[in-house]
C-alpha positions as CSV (number, residue, x, y, z in Angstrom):
1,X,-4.3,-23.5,-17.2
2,X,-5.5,-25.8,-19.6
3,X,-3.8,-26.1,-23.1
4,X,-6.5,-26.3,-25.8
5,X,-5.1,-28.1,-29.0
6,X,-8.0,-26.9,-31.1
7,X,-7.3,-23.5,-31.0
8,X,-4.8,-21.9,-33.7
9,X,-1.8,-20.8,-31.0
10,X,-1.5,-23.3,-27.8
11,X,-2.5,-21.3,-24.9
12,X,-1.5,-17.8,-23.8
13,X,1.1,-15.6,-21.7
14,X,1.0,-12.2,-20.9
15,X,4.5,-9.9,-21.5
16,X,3.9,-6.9,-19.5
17,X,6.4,-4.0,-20.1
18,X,6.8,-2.8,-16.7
19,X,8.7,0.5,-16.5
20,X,12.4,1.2,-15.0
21,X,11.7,2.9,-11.6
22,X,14.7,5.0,-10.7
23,X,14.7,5.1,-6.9
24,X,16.3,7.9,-5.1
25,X,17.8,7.3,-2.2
26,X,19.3,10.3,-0.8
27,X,17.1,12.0,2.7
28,X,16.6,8.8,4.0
29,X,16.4,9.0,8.2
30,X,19.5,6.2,9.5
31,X,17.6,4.1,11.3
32,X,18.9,3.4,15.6
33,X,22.7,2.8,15.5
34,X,24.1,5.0,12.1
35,X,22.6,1.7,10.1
36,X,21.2,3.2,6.7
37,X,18.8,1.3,4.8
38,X,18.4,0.3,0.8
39,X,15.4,0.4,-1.1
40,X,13.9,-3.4,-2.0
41,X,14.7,-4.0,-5.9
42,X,11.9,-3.5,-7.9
43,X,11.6,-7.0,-9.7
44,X,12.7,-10.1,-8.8
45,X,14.8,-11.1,-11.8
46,X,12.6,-13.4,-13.1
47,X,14.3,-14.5,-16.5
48,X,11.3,-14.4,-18.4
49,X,9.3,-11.0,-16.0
50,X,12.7,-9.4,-14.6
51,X,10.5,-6.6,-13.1
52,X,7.6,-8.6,-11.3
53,X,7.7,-8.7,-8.2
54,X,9.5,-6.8,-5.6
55,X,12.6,-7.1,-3.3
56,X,13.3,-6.7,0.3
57,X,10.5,-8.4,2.1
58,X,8.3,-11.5,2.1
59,X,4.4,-11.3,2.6
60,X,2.4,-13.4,4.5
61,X,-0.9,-12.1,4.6
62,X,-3.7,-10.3,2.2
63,X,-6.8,-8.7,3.8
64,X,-8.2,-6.9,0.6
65,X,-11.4,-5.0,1.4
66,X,-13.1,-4.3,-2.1
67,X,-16.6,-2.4,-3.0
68,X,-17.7,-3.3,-6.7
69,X,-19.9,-1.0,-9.1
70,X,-21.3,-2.8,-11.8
71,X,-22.5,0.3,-13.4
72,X,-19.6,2.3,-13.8
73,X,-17.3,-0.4,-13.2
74,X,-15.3,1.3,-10.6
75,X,-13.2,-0.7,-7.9
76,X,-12.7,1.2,-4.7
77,X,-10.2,-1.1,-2.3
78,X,-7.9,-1.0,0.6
79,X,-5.0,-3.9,0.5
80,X,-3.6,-4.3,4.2
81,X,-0.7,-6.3,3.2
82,X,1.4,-8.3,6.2
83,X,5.3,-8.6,5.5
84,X,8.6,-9.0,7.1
85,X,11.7,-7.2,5.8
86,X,14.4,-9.4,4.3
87,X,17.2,-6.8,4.6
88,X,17.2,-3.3,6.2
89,X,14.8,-1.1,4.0
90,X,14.6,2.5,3.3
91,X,11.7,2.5,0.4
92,X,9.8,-0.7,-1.4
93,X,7.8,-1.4,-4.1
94,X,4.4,-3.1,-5.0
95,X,3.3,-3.9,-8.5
96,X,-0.5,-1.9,-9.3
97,X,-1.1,-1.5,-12.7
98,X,-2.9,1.5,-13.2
99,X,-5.5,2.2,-10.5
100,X,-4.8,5.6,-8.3
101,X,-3.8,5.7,-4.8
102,X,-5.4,7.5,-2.4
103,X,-2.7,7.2,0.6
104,X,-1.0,5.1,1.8
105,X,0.5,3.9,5.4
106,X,3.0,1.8,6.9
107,X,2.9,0.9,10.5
108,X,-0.6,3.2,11.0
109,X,2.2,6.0,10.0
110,X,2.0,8.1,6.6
111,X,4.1,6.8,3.7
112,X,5.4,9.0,0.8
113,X,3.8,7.0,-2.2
114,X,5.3,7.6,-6.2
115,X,4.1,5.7,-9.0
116,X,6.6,4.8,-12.5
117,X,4.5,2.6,-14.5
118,X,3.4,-0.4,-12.7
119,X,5.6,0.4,-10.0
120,X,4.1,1.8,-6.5
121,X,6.9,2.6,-4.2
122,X,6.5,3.4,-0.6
123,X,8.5,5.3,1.8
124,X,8.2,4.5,5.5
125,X,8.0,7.6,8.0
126,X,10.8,5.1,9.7
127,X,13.2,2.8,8.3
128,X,12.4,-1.2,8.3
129,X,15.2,-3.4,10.2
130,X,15.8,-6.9,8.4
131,X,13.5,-8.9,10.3
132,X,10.6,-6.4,11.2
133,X,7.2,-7.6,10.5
134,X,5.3,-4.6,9.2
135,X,2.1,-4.0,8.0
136,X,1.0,-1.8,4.8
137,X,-2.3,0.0,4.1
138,X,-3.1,0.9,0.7
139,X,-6.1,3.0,-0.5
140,X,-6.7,3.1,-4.0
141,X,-9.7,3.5,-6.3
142,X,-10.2,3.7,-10.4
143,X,-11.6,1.2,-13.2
144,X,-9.4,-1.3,-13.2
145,X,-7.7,-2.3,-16.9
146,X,-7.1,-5.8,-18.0
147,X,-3.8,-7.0,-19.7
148,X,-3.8,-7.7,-23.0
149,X,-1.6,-11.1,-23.6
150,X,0.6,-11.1,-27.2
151,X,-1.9,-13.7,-28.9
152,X,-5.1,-11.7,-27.8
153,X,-6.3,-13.2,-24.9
154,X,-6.9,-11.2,-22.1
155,X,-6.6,-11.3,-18.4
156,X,-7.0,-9.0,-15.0
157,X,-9.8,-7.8,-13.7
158,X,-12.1,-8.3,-17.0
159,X,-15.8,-6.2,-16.4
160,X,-19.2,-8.3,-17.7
161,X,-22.5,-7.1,-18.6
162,X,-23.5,-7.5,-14.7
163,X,-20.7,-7.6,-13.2
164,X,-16.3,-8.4,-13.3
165,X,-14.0,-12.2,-12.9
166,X,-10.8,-11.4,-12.1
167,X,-7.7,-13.7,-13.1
168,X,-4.4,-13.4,-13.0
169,X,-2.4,-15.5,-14.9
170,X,0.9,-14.3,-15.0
171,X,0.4,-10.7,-13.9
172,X,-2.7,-10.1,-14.2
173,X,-3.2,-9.7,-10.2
174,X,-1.6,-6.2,-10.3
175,X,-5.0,-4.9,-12.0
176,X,-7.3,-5.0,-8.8
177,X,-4.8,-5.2,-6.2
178,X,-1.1,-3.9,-4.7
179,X,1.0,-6.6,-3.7
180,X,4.4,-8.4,-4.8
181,X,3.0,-10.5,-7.7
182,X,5.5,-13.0,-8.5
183,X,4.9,-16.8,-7.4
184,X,7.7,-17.2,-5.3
185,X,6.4,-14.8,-2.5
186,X,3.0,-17.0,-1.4
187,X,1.0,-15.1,1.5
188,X,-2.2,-16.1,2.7
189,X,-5.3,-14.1,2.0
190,X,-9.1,-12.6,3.2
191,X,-11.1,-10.4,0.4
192,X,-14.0,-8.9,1.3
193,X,-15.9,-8.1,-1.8
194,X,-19.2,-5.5,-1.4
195,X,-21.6,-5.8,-4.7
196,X,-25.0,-5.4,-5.3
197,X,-27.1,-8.1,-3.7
198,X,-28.6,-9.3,-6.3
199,X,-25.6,-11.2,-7.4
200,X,-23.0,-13.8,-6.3
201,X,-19.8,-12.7,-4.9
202,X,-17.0,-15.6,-4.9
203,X,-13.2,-15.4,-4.3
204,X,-10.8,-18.3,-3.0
205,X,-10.8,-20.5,0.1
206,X,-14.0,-20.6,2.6
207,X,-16.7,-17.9,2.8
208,X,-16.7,-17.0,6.6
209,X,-19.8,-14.6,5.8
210,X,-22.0,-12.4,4.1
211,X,-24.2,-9.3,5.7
212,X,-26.0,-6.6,4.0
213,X,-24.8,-3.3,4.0
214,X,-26.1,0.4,3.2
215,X,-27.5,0.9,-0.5
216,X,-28.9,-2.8,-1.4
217,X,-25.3,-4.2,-1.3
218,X,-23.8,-7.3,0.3
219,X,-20.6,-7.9,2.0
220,X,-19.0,-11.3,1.4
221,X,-15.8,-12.4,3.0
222,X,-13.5,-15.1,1.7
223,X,-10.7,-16.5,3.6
224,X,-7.7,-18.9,1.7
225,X,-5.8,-19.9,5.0
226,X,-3.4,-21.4,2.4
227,X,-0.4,-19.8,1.1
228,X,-1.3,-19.0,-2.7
229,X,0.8,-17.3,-5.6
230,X,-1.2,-13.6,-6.5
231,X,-1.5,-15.0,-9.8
232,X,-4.6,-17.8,-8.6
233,X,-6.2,-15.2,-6.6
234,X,-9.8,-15.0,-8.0
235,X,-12.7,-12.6,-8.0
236,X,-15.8,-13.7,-9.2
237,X,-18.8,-11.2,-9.4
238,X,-22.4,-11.5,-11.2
239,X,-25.3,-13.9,-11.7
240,X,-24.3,-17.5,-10.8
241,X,-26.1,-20.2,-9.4
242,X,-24.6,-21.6,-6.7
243,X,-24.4,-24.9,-5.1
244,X,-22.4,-26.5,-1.5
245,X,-22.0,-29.5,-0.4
246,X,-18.6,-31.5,0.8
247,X,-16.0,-33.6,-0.9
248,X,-14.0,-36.2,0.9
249,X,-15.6,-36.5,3.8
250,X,-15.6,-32.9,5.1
251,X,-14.0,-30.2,2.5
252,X,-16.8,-27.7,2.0
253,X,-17.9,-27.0,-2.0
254,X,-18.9,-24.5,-3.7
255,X,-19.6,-24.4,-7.0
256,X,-20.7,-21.5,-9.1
257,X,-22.0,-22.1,-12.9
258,X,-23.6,-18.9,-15.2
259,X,-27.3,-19.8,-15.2
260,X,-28.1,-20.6,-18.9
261,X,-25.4,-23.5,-18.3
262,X,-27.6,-26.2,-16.5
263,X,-26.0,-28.9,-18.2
264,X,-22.4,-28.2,-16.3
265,X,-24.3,-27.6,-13.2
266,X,-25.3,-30.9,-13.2
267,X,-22.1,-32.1,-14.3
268,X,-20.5,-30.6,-11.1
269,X,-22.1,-31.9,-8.9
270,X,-22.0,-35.2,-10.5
271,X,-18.4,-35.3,-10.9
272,X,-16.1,-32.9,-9.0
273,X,-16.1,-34.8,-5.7
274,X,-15.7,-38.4,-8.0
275,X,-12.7,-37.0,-9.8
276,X,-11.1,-34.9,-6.0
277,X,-11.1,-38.1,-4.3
278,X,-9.4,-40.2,-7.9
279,X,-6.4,-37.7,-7.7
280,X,-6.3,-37.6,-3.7
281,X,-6.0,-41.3,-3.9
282,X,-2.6,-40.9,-6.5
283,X,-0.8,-37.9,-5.5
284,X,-2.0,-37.9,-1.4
285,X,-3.8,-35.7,0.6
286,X,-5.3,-32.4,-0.8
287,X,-3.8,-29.8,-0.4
288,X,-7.2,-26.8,0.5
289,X,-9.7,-26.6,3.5
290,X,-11.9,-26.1,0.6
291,X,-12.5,-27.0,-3.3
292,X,-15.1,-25.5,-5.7
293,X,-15.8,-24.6,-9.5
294,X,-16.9,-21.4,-11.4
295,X,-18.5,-22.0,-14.8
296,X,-18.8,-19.0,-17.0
297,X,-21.0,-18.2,-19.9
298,X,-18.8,-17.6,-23.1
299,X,-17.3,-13.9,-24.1
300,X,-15.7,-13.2,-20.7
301,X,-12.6,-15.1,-20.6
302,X,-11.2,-17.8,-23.3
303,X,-9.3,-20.2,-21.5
304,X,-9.7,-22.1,-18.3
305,X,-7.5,-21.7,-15.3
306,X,-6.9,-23.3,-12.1
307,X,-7.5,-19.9,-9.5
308,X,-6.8,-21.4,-6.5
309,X,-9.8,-24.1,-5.0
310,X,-12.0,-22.6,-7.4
311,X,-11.2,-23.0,-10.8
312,X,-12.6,-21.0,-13.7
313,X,-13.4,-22.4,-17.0
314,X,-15.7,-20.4,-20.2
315,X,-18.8,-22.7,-21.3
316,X,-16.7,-24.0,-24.3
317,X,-14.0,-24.9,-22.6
318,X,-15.9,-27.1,-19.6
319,X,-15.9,-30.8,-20.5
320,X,-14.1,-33.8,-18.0
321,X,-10.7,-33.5,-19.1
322,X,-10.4,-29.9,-18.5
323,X,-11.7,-30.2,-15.2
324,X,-9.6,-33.0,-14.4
325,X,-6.4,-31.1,-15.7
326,X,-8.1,-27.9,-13.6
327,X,-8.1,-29.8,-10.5
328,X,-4.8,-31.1,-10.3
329,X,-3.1,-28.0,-10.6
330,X,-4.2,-27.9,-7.1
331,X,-1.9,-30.0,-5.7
332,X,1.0,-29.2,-8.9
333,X,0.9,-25.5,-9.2
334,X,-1.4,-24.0,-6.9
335,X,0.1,-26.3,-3.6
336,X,3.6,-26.8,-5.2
337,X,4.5,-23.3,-6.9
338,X,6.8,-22.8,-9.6
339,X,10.1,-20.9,-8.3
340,X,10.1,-19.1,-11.6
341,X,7.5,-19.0,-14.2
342,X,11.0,-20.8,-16.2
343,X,9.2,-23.8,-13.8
344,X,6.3,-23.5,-15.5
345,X,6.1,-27.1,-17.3
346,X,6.0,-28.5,-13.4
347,X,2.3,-26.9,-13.6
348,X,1.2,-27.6,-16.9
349,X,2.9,-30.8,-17.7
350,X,1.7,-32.7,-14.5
351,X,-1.8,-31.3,-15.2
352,X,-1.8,-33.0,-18.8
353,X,-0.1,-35.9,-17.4
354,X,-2.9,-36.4,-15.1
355,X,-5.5,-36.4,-18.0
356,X,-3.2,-39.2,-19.7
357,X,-3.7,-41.2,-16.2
358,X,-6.9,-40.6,-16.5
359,X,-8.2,-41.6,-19.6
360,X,-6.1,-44.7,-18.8
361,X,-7.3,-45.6,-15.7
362,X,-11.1,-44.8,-16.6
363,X,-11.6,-44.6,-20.6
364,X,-8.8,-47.9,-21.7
365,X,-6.5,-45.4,-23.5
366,X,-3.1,-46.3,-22.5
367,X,-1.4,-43.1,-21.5
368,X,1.5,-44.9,-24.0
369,X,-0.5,-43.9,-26.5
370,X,-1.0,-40.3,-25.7
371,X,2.7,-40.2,-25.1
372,X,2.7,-41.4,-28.8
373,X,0.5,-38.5,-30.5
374,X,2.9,-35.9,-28.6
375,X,5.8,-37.4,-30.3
376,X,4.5,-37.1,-33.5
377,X,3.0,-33.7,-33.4
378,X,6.2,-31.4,-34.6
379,X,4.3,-28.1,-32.2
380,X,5.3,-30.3,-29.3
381,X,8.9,-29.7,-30.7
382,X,9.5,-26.3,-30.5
383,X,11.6,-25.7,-27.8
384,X,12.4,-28.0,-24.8
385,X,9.9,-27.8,-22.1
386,X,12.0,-26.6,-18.9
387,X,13.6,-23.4,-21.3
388,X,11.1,-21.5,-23.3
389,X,12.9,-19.1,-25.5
390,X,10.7,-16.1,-24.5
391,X,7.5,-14.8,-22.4
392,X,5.7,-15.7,-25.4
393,X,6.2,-19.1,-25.5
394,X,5.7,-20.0,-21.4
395,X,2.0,-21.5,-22.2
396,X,3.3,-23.0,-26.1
397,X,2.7,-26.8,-26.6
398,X,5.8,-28.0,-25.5
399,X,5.0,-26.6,-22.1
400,X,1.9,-29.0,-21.6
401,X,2.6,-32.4,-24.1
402,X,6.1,-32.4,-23.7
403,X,5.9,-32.0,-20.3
404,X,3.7,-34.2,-20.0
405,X,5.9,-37.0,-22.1
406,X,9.0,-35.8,-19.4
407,X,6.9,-37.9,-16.8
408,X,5.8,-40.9,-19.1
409,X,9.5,-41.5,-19.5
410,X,10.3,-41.3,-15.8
411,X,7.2,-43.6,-15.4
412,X,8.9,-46.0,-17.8
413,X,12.3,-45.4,-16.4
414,X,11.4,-46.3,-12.8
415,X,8.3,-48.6,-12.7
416,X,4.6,-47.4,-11.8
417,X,5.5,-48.3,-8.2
418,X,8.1,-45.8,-7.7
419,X,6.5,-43.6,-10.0
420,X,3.6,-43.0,-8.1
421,X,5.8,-42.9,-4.7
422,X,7.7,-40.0,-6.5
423,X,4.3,-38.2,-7.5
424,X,2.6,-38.3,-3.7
425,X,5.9,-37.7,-2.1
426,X,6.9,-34.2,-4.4
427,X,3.2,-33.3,-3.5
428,X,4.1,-33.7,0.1
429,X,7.8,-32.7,0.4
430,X,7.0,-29.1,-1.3
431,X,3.2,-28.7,-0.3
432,X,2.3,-24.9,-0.2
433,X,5.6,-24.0,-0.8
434,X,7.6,-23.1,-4.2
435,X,10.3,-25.9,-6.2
436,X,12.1,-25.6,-9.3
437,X,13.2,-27.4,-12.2
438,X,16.3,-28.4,-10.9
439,X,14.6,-29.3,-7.4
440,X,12.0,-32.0,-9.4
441,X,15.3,-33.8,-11.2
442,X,17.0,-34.2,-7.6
443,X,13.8,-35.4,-5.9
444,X,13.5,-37.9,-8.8
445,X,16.8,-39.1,-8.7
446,X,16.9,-39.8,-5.1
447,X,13.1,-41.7,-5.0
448,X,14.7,-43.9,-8.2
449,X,18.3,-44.4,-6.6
450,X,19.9,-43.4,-9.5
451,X,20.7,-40.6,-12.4
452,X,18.1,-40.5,-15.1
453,X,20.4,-38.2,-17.2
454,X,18.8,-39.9,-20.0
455,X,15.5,-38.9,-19.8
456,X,16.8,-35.2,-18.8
457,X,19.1,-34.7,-21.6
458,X,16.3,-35.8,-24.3
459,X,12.9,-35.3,-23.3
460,X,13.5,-32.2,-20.4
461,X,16.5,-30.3,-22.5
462,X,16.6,-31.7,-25.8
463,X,16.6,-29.4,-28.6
464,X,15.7,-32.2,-31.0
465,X,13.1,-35.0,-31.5
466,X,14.6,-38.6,-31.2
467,X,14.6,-41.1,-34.2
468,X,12.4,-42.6,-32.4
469,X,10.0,-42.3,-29.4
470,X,11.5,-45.4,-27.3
């Protein structure tokens, strides 16, 4: 997500309430052998989203099957989900917001299905052993909702004149689809999405095809072989013009751009392979079997985010910085997860740091200097980077410039060399998997052979600005 100093309040977060589900337990079936399962918590403790999320099981596949109508904006979808159990399980839950569900099965056998809030919980005919992989069908229909953030941006599945963009940053997800929406369980994914064929259907990943179906519709299938949080899966729907071609050497691109927007289609294609093979060059190989860009015409969505291979960006918020911050959320945020959204400054501060690299390596602006105007801006202040006081303040300024000044001191505290060792090798030792705070500081220390308490204490933890910026 990009953090755009113009506007009034730095960026945005959404604080869902999600309701207490009270689970009871009692009627359960013992499973073979007297061993009685427990119902999966309903939230992973997150510090800042406690509720999002879900215990007892890990997903590893997504096949969402949706049919869109523009008219009435209605959503009718069926979410096979693939998991394995992580303890013995009586009941679980999935986080849908809104949305009603028509049945629901586990195993091809009939689940009892309750709803508390944004909760979905699911009892198997037959209790789940640690270990089992099981598979979930959910079939649920409705007009989906979006989420309404605490400084008025939105997010979810938001509905357009001609058709709906779906985003889903932080919980946003839960709005079109059932599923354990917190970053920490990644899962591959396939959405089909059926529209009316006169417009552009896009989602994450590859499009492995598109064939007409009753009624003047279109079926489109999109396939992210990836793991990917819930949060940067994507749904694009509506007029687009679209574009393909490759980006280094083979990774298939497709870009997207609102057709009154010629200007960034040209831009795109101009620049987007230029600037993927700039970043694969300083933090390694990237990280998707494909790449893209979706640019959308102003009104629908006020912020730019970096949806897995296929970023998103409003008209007014498309220029080369943003899509260079965009795009290197791919390999820090989208390949290398936050383990909480506490982690979040390992997303946004590398993306800003990577518009300070830059704008040195390709407009002469020292990236000292950059570090320079983030000192002296008080916002950046706040609150230290790696512990945002609240929800609220997970996308504040301190998040993305401070964050960004955490890795200008490392830079100067180790050398470029070593610096730029330590930025390819955390893309490679945690690619497509998930890595905290506390995880970045080791890896750090052990590529520099030595504590950098120093930098930690001030720049990571500090509660207050230095004398002087060093």
């Amino acid at each position: 997500m990009t953090y755009v100093k113009r506007v009034p309040y730095v960026k945005r977060v959404t604080y869902v309430t999600l309701a207490v589900l009270v689970l009871v337990t009692g009627g359960c079936t013992p499973m073979a052998g007297g061993v009685q399962g427990t119902p999966g918590a309903s939230g992973v403790q997150d510090p800042y989203f406690p509720r999002l999320g879900n215990g007892g099981y890990d997903v590893s596949h997504y096949a969402l099957d949706l049919a869109f109508d523009p008219a009435s904006g209605r959503l009718d979808g069926t979410a096979r989900i693939t998991a394995r159990a992580t303890q013995d399980l009586s009941a679980f839950n999935l986080d849908l917001a809104g949305l009603t569900v028509a049945k629901a099965t586990v195993d091809g056998a009939p689940a009892a299905a309750n709803r508390a809030g944004d909760e979905l919980t699911l009892r198997p005919r037959d209790e789940l052993r640690r270990g089992d992989e099981f598979t979930v069908t959910v079939d649920y229909s409705g007009v989906p909702e979006p989420l309404t953030d605490p400084d008025g941006s939105t997010e979810g599945w938001l509905n357009s004149a001609d058709g709906a963009l779906a985003v889903g940053e932080p919980a946003g997800s839960m709005t079109w689809f059932p599923g354990n929406h917190h970053p920490s369980d990644k899962a591959s994914y396939e959405i089909a999405l059926t529209a009316p064929s006169r417009l552009t259907a896009l989602s994450n990943g590859v499009r492995v095809s598109a064939a007409p179906v009753s009624g003047d519709r279109t079926r489109t299938v999109w396939r992210q072989s990836e793991p990917m949080a819930s949060y940067l899966a994507t749904v694009m729907i509506g007029r687009y013009e679209t574009t393909t071609g490759t980006a280094l050497g083979d990774v298939p691109v497709v870009t997207a751009v609102d057709p009154s927007l010629t200007a960034a289609t040209a831009a795109l294609r101009a620049e987007l392979p230029a600037l993927l093979a700039d970043q694969r060059d300083r933090y390694g190989p990237y990280p998707f079997g494909a790449a893209g860009a979706v640019v959308t015409a102003d009104g629908l969505l006020g912020y730019a985010l970096e949806t897995q291979t296929r970023p998103v960006f409003p008209a007014s918020s498309f220029d080369r910085t943003t899509l260079v911050h965009e795009l290197a959320h791919q390999w820090f945020g989208n390949s290398v997860t936050p383990e909480s959204w506490q982690d979040i400054w390992l997303n946004e501060g590398f993306a800003t740091y990577a518009e300070w690299r830059y704008a040195e390596d390709h407009e002469d602006v020292p990236a000292r200097s950059a570090f320079e105007d983030a000192f002296a801006d008080e916002a950046n202040w706040a609150f230290p980077p790696a512990d945002p006081p609240a929800a609220e303040n997970l996308f504040g300024a301190p998040v993305y410039q401070r964050g960004a000044m955490v890795l200008h001191k490392v830079r100067e505290a180790v050398g470029d060399e070593v610096f730029d060792e330590l930025l390819r090798g955390w893309a490679a030792k945690y690619r497509h998997a998930n890595a905290s705070t506390e995880d970045f500081t080791a890896y750090a220390e052990t590529v520099a052979g030595r504590d950098l308490d120093a930098v930690w204490d001030v720049w990571l933890y500090g509660e207050e600005r230095p004398a002087n910026p060093g």
